[in-house]
N, C-alpha and C positions, 0 to 999 in steps of 0.2 A: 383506446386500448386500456387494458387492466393496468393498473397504475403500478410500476416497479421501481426501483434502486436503479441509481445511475452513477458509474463512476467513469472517469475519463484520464484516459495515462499519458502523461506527458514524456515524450523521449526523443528531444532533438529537436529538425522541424518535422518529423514525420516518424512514423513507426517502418515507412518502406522504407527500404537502403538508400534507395534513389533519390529520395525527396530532396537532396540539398542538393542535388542536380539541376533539379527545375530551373527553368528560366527567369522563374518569379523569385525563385529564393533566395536570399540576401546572405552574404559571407558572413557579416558581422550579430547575424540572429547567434551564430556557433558559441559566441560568448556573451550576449550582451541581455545584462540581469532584466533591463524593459522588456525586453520577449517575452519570460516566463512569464513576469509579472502582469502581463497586460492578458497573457493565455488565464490566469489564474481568476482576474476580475472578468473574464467575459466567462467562462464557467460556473463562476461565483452569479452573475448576474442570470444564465440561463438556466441557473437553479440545479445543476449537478450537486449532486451528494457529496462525492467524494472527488479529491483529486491525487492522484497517484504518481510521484515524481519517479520516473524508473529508468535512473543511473546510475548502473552500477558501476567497478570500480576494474575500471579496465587497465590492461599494461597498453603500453602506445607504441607495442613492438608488433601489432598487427599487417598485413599485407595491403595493399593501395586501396582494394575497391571495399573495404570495410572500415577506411580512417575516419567517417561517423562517429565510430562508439569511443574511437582517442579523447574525447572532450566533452565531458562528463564531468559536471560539478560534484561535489561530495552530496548524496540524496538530501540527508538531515538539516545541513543547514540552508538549503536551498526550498523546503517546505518550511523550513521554521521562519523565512523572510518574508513566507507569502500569508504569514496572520495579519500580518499589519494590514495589507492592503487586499484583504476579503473578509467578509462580516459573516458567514453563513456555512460557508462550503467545508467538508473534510478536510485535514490536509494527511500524507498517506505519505512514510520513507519507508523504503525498505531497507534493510541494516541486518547482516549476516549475524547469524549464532554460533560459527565457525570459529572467528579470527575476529572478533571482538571478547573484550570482557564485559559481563554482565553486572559491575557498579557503573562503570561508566556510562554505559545503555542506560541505565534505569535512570539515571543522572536528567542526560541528555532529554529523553520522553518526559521526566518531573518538569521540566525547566517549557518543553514544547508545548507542553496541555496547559499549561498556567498561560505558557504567552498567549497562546490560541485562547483561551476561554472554553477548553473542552473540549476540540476539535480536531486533537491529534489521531492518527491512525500510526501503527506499527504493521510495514509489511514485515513478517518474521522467515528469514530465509536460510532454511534449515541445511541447506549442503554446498558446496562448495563447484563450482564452474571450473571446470580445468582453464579456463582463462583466465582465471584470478590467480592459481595457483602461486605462478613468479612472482606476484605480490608481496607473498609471506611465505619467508622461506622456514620459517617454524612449523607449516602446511606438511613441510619434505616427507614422502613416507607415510602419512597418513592416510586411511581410506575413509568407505564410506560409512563402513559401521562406526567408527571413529566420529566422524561426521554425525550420526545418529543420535549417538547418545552423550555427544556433547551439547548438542543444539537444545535437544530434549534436558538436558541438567540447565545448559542457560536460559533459558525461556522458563523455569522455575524460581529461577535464582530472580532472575528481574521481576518476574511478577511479586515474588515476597518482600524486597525492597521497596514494593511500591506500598507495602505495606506496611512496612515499619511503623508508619505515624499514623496513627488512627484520625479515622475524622472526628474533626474540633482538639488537634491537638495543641494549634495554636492559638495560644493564650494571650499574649499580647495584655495581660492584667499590670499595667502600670501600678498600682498601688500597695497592691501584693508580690511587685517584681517578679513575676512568673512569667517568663517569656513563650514559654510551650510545656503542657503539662507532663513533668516527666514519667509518669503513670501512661503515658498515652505513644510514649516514644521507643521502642521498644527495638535493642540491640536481635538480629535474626543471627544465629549459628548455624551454619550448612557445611558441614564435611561429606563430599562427596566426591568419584572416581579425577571430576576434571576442575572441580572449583573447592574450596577452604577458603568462607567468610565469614567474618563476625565482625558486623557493622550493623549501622541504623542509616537507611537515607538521612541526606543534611537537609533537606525540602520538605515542605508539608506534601502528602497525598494530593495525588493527581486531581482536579477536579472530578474525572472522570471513573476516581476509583484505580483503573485502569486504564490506559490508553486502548482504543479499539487494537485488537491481536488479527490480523489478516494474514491467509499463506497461501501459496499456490503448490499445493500437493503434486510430487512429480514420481513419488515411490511409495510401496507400504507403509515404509517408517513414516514419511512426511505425514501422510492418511493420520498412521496415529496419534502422532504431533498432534494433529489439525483439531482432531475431534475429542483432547481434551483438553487443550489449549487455546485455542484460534476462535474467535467470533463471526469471522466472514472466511470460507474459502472461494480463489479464483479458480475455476474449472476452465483447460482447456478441451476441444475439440470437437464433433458433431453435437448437433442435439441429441440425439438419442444418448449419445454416451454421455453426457450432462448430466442429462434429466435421470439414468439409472445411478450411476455414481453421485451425483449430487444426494438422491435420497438415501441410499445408501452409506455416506455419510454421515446425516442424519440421523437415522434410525441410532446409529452408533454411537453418538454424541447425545440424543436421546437419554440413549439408555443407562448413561453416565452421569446424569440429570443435567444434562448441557443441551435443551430443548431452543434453544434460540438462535441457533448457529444458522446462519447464512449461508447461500451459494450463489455466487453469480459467474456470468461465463463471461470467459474472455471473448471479444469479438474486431477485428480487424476491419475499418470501413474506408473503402474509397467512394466517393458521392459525388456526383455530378447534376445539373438539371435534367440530365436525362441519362437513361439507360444508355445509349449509345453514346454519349459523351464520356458516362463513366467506366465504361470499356476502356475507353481508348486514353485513358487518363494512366487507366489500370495498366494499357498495353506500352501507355509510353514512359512508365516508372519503371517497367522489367526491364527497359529496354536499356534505364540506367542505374540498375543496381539489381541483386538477386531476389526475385518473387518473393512475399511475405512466405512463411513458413511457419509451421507448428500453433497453428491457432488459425479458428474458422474464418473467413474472410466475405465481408457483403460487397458485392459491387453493386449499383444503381442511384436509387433517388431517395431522399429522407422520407419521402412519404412509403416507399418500399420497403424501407428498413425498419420502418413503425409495424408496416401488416406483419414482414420477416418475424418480429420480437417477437407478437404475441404466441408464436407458433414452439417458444422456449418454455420450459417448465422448469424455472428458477426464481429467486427474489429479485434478481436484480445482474445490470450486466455493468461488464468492464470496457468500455467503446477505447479503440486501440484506433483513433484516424492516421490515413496512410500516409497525408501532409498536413502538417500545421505553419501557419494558421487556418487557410483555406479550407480546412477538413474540418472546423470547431461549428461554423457559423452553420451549418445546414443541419448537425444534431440539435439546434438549439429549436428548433422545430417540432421536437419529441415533446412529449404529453408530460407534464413536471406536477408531482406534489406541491402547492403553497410550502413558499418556507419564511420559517421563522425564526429565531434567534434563542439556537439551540445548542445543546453538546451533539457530538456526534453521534454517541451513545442512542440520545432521544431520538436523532432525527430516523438511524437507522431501525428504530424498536427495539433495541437491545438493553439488558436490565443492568442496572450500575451494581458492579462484585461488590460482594459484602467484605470488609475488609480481615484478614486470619486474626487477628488481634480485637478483634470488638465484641 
């Protein structure tokens, strides 16, 4: 097949409600850091691009057959544990523009692309889930356009922090006592509707420039978040609707000179060695927990899911398995780029931002 982008979402043991039902699945996988860790090197090793930790930040005041999503590590530091023990792969949080502030974020992403060697991802999550809301009661009353154009002011604000320090600012000249050149370090001023900063990052620039900016557009606004912000967006729903909205996208980010912007589709995969087994794999996870929803869904055999791909007109997909671990080892089957020992940046083709300061 044409050789594409592969990223792989990690959420629980399975993206189906069901999956901690299984017979095979283990009580103590719900907290225990070897699980992820051990998902992270087997996708590390079957040459995945990207890996995308997707916990978000749930209340645990949910009803029974959803107490899944209660047990949810914090996203960020739970990809920033899995540098150490993968050499290669993306690592990918998501982390709201809502209800964070935008030094801390930029902080946090400095500190993740240094530990990584370049390999951080920023999923950037532009609106707010009435699930989270009870979280933050500072939320109370606000909407979406609220939402909008705060998301869009901090997704500004962090990327110009990341620019504060130009590259080569650190100097490190023992002789000359020049720890980092202060010509190179440069205080940002931003008064605007939701933020008033004036500060410089305490960290040198990202290796990466930037940490990769990823979104999953769910409204216009998001759309134009995405397309002149975001380096990859995740598209849900048919192919056709992809492949029209995906270019469409494009053209748009385009014509902004943001010609490199990625799309790949989400995709939801139960797999089996055979068609018929994974029917029935599929028929006995509905049977405990509610049908995957809102994102396209493969049922069969990896070799079925490889012909399925090529029939997407995207760069690259989002593989959402419906149990893990048992859902990891039959993608690993898929047709992989060589990889080598890259930023993330390089491996996806994406050109490292020139810094506002250079």
């Amino acid at each position: 097949m044409h050789q594409k982008l592969f990223s792989l979402s990690l959420n629980g043991q399975g993206h189906h409600p069901g999956a901690w039902r299984l017979p095979g699945a283990r009580r103590e996988r719900a907290v225990a850091p070897d699980f992820t860790r051990d998902l992270a090197r087997q996708a590390d090793a079957a040459g995945f691009d990207l890996l995308i930790v997707e916990y978000p930040p749930r209340p645990t005041t949910m009803p029974a057959p959803d107490r899944q999503e209660a047990v949810h590590f914090e996203a960020l530091s739970v990809a920033a544990s899995l540098a150490g023990v993968t050499g290669a792969i993306g690592l990918v949080a998501p982390v709201s523009a809502v209800y964070n502030e935008p030094f801390n974020i930029a902080r946090q992403f400095t500190a993740f692309d240094h530990l990584s060697k370049g390999r951080s991802g920023w999923l950037l999550v532009p609106g707010l889930d009435e699930a989270d809301r009870p979280n933050f009661n500072r939320l109370d009353g606000t909407d979406s356009a609220f939402h909008d154009t705060r998301s869009a002011e901090f997704s500004d604000v962090v990327l110009e922090l990341f620019d504060s320090w130009e590259d080569g600012a650190l100097a490190l000249d023992k002789a000359e006592s020049i720890f980092a050149h202060p010509g190179k370090v440069h205080v940002i001023d931003h008064n605007g509707p939701h933020f008033s900063i004036s500060t410089s990052m305490n960290a040198p620039r990202p290796p990466q420039g930037h940490p990769v900016v990823l979104m999953s557009p769910q409204t216009r606004a998001d759309e134009t978040t995405a397309v002149t912000r975001a380096d990859v967006v995740l598209l849900s729903g048919g192919r056709e609707e992809i492949s029209a909205r995906g270019a469409a996208l494009k053209q748009v980010a385009a014509a902004g000179g943001r010609g490199h912007l990625k799309v790949f589709a989400n995709l939801a995969t139960t797999l089996a060695d055979s068609d018929e087994e994974a029917q029935a794999l599929a028929r006995q996870l509905d049977g405990l927990g509610s049908p995957i929803s809102g994102v396209e869904h493969f049922i069969g055999t990896a070799n079925g899911l490889a012909t399925y791909l090529e029939t997407f007109d995207c760069d690259g997909f989002n593989l959402m398995p419906s149990v893990l671990p048992d859902g990891l080892a039959p993608l690993s089957a898929l047709p992989r780029k060589p990889t080598t020992n890259m930023t993330l940046r390089n491996r996806l083709g994406l050109p490292r931002p020139a810094g506002r300061r250079s």
